[in-house]
TORTORVO-527594 format. One line per field, with one value per residue (C-alpha): residue number from 1; residue in one letter; x, y, z. Coordinates in Angstrom, 1 decimal, always signed. Each point is the difference from the previous one (the first is absolute). Layout:
<zases>
num	[NUM_...] $
residu	[A_...] $
xx	[X_...] $
yy	[Y_...] $
zz	[Z_...] $
</zases>
This chain:
<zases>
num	[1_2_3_4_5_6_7_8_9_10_11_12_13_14_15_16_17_18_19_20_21_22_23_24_25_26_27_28_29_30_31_32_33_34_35_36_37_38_39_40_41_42_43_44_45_46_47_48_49_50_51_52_53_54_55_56_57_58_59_60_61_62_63_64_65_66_67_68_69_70_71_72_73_74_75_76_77_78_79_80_81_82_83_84_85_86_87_88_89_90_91_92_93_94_95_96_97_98_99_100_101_102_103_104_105_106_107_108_109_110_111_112_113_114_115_116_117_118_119_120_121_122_123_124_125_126_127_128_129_130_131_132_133_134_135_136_137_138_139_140_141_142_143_144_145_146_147_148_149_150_151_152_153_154_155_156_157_158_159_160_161_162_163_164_165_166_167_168_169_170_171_172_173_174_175_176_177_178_179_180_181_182_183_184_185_186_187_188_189_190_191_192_193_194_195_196_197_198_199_200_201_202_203_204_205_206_207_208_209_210_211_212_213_214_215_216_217_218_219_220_221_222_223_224_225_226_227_228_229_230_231_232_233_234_235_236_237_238_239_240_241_242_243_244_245_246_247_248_249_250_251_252_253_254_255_256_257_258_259_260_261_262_263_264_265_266_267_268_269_270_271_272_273_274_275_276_277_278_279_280_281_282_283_284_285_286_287_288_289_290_291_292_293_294_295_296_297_298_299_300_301_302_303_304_305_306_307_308_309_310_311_312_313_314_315_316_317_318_319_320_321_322_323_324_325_326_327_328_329_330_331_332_333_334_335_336_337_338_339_340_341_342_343_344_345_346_347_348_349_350_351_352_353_354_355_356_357_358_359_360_361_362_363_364_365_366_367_368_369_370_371_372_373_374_375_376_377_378_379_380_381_382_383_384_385_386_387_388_389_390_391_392_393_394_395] $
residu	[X_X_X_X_X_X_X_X_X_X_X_X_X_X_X_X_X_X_X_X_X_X_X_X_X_X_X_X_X_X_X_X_X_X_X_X_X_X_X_X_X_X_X_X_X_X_X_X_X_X_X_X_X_X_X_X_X_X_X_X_X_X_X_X_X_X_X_X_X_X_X_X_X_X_X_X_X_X_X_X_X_X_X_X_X_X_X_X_X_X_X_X_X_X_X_X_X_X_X_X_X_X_X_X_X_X_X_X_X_X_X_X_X_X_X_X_X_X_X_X_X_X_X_X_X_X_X_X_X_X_X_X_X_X_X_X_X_X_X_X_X_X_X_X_X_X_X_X_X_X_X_X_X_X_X_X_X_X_X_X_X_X_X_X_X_X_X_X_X_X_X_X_X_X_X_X_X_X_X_X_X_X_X_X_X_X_X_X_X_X_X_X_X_X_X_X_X_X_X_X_X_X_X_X_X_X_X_X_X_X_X_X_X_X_X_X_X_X_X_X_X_X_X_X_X_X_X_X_X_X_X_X_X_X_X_X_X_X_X_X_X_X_X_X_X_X_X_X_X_X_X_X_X_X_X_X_X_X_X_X_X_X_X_X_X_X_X_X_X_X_X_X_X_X_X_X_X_X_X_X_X_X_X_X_X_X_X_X_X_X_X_X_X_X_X_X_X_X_X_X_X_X_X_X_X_X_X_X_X_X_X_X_X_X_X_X_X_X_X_X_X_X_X_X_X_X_X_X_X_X_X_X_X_X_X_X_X_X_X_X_X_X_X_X_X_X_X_X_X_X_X_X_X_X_X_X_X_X_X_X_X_X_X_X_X_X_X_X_X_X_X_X_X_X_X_X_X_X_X_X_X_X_X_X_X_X_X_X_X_X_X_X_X_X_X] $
xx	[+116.6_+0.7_+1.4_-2.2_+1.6_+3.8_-1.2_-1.2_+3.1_+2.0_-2.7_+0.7_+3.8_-0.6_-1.8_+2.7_-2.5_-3.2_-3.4_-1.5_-4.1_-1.5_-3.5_-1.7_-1.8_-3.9_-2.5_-1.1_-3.4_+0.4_-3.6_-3.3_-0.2_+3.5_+3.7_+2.4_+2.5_+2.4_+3.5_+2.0_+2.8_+3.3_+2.1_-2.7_-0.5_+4.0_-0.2_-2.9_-1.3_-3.2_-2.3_-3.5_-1.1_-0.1_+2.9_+3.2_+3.1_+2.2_+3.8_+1.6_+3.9_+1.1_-1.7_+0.2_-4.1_-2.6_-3.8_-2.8_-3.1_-3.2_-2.7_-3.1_-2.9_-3.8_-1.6_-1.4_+3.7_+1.3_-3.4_+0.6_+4.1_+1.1_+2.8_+3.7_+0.4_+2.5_+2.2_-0.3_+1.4_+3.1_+0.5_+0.3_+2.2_+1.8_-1.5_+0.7_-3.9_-3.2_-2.5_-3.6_+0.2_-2.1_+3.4_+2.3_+0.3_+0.4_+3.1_+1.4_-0.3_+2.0_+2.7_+0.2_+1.6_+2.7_+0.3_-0.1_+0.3_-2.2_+0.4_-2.6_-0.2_-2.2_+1.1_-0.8_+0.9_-2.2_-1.1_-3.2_-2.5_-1.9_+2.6_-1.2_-1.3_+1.8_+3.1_-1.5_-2.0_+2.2_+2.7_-2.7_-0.4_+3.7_+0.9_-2.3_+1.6_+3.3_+2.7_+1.6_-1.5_+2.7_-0.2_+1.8_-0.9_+3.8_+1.2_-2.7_+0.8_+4.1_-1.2_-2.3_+2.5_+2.2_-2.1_+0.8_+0.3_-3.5_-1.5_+2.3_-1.6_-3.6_+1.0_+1.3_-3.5_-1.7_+2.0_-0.4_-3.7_+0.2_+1.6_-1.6_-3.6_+2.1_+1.0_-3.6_-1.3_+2.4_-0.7_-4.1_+0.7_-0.6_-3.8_-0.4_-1.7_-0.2_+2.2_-1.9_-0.3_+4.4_-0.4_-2.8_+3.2_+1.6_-3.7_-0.5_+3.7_+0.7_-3.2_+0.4_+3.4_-1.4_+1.9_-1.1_+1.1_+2.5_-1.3_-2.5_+1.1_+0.6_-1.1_+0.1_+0.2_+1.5_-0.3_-1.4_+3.7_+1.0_-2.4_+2.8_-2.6_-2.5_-2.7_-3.5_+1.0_-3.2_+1.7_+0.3_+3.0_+1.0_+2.4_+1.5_+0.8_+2.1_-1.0_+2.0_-1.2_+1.0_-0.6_+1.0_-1.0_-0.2_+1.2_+0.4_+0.1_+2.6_-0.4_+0.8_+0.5_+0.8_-0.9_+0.2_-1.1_-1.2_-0.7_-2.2_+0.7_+2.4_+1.2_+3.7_+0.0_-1.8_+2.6_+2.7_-1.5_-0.1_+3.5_+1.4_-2.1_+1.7_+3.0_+0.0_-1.1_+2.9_+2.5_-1.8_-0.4_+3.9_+0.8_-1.7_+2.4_+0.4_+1.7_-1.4_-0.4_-3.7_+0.6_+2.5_-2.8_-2.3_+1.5_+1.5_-3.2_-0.8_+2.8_-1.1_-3.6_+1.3_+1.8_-2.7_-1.9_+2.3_+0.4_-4.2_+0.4_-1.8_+2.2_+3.2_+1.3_+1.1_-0.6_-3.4_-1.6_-3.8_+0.5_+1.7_-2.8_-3.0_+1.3_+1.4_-2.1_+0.5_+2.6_+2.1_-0.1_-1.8_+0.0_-1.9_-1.3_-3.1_-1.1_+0.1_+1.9_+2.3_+2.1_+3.7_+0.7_+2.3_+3.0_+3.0_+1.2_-2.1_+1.0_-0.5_-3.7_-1.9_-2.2_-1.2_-1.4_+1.5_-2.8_+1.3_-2.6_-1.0_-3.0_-0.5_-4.0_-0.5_+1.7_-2.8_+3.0_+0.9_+2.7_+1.4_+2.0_+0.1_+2.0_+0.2_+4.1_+1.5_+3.4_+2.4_+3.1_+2.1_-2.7_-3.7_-2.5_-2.5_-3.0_-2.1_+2.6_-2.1_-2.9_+1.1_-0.2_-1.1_-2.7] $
yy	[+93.7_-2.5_-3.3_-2.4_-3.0_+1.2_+0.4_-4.2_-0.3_+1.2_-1.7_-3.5_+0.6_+1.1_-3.1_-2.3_-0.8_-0.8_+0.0_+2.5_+0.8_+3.4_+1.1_+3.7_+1.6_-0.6_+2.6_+0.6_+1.9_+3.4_+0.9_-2.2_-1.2_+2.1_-0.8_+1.5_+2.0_-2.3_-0.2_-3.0_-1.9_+1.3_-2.8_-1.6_+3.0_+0.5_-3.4_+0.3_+4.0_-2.0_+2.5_-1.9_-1.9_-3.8_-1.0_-2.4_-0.3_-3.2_+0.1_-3.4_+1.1_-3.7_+0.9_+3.7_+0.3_+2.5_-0.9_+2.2_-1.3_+2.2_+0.0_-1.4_+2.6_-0.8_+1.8_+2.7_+0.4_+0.5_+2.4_+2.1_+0.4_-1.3_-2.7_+0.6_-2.5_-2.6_+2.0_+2.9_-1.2_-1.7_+2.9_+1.9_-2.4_-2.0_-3.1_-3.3_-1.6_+1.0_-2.7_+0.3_-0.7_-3.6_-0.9_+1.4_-2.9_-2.5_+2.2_+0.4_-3.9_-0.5_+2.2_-1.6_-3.3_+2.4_+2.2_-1.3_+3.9_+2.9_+3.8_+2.3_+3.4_-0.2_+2.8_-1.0_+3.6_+1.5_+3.0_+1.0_-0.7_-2.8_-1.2_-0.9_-3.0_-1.4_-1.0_-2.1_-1.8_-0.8_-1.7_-2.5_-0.9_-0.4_-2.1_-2.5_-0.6_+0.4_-1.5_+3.1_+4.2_+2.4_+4.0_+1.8_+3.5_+0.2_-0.7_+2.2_+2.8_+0.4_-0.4_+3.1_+2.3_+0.2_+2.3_-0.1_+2.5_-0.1_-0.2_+3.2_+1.7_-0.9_+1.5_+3.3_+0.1_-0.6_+2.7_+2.5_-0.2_+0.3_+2.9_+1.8_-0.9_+1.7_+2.9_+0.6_-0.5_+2.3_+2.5_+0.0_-1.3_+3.5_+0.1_-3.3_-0.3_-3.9_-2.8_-1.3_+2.9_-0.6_-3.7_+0.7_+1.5_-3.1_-2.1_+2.3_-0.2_-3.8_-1.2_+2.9_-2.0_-3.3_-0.8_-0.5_+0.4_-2.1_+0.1_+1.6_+3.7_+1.9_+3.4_+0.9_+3.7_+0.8_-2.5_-2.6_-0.3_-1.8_-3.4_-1.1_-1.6_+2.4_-0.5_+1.3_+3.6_+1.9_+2.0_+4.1_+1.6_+3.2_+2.7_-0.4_-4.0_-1.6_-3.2_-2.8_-1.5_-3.8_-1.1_-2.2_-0.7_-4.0_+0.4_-3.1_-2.5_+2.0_+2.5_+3.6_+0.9_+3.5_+2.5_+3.5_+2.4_+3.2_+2.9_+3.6_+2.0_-2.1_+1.2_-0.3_-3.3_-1.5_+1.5_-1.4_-3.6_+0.1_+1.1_-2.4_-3.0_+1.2_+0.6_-3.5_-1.6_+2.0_-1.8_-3.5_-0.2_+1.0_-3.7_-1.9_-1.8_-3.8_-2.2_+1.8_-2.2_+0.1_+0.0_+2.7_+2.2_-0.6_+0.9_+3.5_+0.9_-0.2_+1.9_+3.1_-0.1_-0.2_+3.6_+1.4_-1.4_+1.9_+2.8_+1.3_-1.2_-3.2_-2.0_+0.5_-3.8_-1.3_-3.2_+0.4_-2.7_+0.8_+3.7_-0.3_-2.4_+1.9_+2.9_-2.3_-3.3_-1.6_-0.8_+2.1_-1.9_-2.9_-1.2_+1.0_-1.2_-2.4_+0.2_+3.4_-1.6_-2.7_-2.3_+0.7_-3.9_-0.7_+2.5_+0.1_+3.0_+2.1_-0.8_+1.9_-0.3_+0.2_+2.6_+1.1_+3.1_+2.5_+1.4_+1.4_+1.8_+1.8_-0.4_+2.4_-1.2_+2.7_+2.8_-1.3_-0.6_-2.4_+0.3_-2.5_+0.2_-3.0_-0.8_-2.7_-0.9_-3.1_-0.8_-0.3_-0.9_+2.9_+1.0_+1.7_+1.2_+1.9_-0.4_+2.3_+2.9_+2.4_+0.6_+2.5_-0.1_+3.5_+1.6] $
zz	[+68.3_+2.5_-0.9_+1.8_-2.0_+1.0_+3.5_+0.0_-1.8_+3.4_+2.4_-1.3_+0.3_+3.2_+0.9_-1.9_-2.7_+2.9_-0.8_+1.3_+0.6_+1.0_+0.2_-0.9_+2.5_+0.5_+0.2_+3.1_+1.9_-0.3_+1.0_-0.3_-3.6_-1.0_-0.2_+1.8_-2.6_-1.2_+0.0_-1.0_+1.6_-0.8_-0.1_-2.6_-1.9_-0.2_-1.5_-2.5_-0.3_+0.7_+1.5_+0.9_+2.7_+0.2_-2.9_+0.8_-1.0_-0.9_-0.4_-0.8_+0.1_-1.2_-2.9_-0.7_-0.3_+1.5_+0.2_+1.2_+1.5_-0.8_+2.4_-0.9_-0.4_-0.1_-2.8_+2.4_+1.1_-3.7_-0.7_+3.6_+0.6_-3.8_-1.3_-0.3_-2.8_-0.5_-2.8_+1.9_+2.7_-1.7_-1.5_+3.0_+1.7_-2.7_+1.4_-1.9_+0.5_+2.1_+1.2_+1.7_+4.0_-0.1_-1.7_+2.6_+2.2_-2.7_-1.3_+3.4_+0.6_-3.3_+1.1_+3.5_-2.0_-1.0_+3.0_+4.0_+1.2_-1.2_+1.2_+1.1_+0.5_+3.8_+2.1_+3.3_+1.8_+2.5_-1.5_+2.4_-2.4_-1.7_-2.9_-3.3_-0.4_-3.3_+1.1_+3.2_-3.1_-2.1_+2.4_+1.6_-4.1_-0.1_+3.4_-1.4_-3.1_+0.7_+2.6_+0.8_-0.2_+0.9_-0.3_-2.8_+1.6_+1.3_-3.5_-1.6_+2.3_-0.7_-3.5_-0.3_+2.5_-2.9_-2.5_-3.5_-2.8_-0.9_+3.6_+0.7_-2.8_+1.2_+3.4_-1.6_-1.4_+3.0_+1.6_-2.8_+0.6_+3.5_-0.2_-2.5_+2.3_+3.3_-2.3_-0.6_+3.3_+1.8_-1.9_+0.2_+4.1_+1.3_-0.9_+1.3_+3.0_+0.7_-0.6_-3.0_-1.9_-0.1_-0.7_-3.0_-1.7_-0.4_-0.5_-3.2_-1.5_+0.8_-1.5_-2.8_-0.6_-0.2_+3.5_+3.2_+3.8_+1.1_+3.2_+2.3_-0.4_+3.2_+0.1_+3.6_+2.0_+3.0_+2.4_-2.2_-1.7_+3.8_-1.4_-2.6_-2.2_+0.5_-2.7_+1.0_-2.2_+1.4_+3.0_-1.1_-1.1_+1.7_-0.7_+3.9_-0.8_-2.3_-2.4_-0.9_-3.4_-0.4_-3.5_-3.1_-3.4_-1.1_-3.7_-2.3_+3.1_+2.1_+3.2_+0.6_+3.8_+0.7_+3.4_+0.1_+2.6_-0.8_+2.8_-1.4_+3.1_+1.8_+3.3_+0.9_+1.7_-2.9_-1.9_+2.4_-0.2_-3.9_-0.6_+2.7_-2.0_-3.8_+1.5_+1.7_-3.0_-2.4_+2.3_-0.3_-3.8_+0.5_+1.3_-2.6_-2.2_-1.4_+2.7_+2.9_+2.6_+0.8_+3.8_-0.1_-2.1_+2.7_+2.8_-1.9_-1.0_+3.3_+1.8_-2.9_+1.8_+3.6_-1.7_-1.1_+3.4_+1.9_-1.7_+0.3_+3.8_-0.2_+0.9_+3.0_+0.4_-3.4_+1.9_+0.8_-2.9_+1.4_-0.9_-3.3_-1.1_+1.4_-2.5_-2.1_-0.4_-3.5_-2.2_-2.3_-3.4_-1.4_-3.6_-2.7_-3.2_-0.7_+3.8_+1.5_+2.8_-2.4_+1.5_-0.1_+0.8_+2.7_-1.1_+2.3_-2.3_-2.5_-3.8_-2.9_-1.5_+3.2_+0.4_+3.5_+1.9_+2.3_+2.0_+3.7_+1.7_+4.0_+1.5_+2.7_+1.1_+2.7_-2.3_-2.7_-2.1_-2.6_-2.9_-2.1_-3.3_-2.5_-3.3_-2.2_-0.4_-2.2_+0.8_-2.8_-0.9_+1.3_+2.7_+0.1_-2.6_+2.0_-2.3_+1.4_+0.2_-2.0_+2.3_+2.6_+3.5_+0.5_+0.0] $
</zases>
């Protein structure tokens, strides 16, 4: 179980003993009268385990206290969508008190006599699409009560890098799941002929599970594998093309991420371009160790896939940045744990506890080619743990 009370415990060190404020998620329009599917904010659930819409959460440091705000719902609300109730939900996240939200203003006005600077949680990033309202919300509340709002997303960030013991173990589960799903779809993939007959493999077992997707799975043959977050699943799998299958469990809060892909009849140079991706990625995981400095992992990584570039004749001047990225055009790692794509902080080196992807892949567009091969790896003390070791790379 996650410690939701340990992890408020390192926040308000982190923040010197700060008050801090953050906000749930809303609902938002899905499609006329229903909801998109939900999924919470991380940093608030990391804090709380709260999973609905609408609830906030108060951390006074100076005095060592937690209080959740419910959302006020109308009697249709309660009869429609149901009531996480007030013991409930300190039981679930060891708060100290909940209040109703008519007295959330009063409370915060109180605290202002105490406090002159609050922290949010309002990531401001430019994601290309609409963000959630909440946070925008919640901080025009808090600038008019308070003298100073800051962000603790930095602090909150080089706080959840560092997994602990229990977060590991959720991750293993995560994992284990995913890979039991990919067992079971590889081996029924040769009588599928479209990409959602694959991805209904890991539908059935995640919700047989009681889990979910992490993310939107990617199921995606032959030349649909070059859109790196493919996600329409409907294109036909053929014996001639390969498929790349991107998917991960969500398991107790924390993310699987794994990418395999599979061939039935692969030709040589599919062959070619799959072993040069495993073999590149054998020699990545290889570097991964604590007090790697993040630059130098970078630009290592890289030099492996300028090989393995060079190597299938896609690439003749090492130098030549436009090539290597239009083969080449994402990132090798990113971390991993209650966001698919978790922030590592701001590491100069890695440090034992942080869990990230390895994922290298070629995309060939006019070969109708696209392979990539992803782990899940936690650094530790003495170097690597690749977490997802178990599910092979062959097929």
């Amino acid at each position: 179980m996650i410690d939701f009370r340990q992890n408020r415990v390192r926040c308000i060190d982190a923040l010197a003993g700060g008050l801090a404020v953050l906000t749930a998620y809303d609902e938002v329009q899905g499609s006329g009268d229903e909801p998109a599917p939900f999924q919470q904010e991380s940093n608030f659930w990391w804090l709380s385990g709260i999973e609905r819409p609408g609830w906030k959460l108060i951390i006074d440091g100076r005095r060592s206290r937690t209080t959740l705000v419910r959302p006020h719902l109308d009697a249709v609300q309660q009869t429609f969508v149901g009531e996480l109730s007030s013991e409930e939900a300190k039981r679930i996240s060891g708060a100290d008190a909940v209040i109703d939200a008519h007295d959330f203003e009063a409370e915060l006005r109180q605290l202002a006599k105490r406090h002159t600077v609050v922290y949010e949680v309002n990531d401001r990033t430019d994601y290309g699409f609409m963000l959630n309202p909440a946070s925008r919300d919640l901080s025009k509340v808090l600038q008019r009560i308070f003298p100073s709002v800051q962000s603790c997303l930095r602090q909150l960030r080089e706080l959840r890098a560092i997994k602990q013991p229990e977060e590991i173990a959720a991750l293993r589960q995560a994992i284990a799941l995913t890979i039991e799903a990919f067992e079971v779809a590889k081996q029924r993939l040769p009588d599928c002929q479209h990409e959602y007959e694959c991805e209904a493999e890991f539908d059935y077992l995640f919700r047989h599970r009681n889990a979910r997707h992490a993310y939107s799975p990617i199921v995606a043959g032959g030349a649909n594998a070059c859109t790196l977050h493919y996600s329409h699943n409907a294109g036909p799998l053929t014996t001639e093309n390969m498929v790349l299958i991107d998917v991960g469990a969500r398991v107790n809060g924390y993310c699987a991420d794994i990418t395999r892909t599979y061939g039935i009849k692969p030709t040589q140079r599919q062959q070619d371009v799959h072993a040069a991706v495993v073999q590149a990625q054998q020699h990545i995981i290889e570097l991964l160790e604590p007090n790697l400095p993040v630059a130098d992992y970078i630009q290592q990584s890289d030099d492996i896939m300028r090989d393995a570039l060079q190597q299938l004749g896609l690439l003749r001047d090492r130098h030549d940045q436009a090539t290597f990225r239009r083969y080449y055009p994402h990132a090798t790692s990113h971390g991993l744990g209650v966001d698919t794509h978790d922030s590592l902080g701001a590491p100069r080196v890695l440090r034992a506890g942080m869990v990230l992807t390895v994922e290298p892949g070629i995309y060939i567009p006019e070969e109708g080619i696209g392979v990539r091969i992803e782990d899940d790896i936690l650094i530790t003390p003495s170097g690597h743990d690749n977490l997802s070791a178990s599910l092979s790379t062959k097929w």
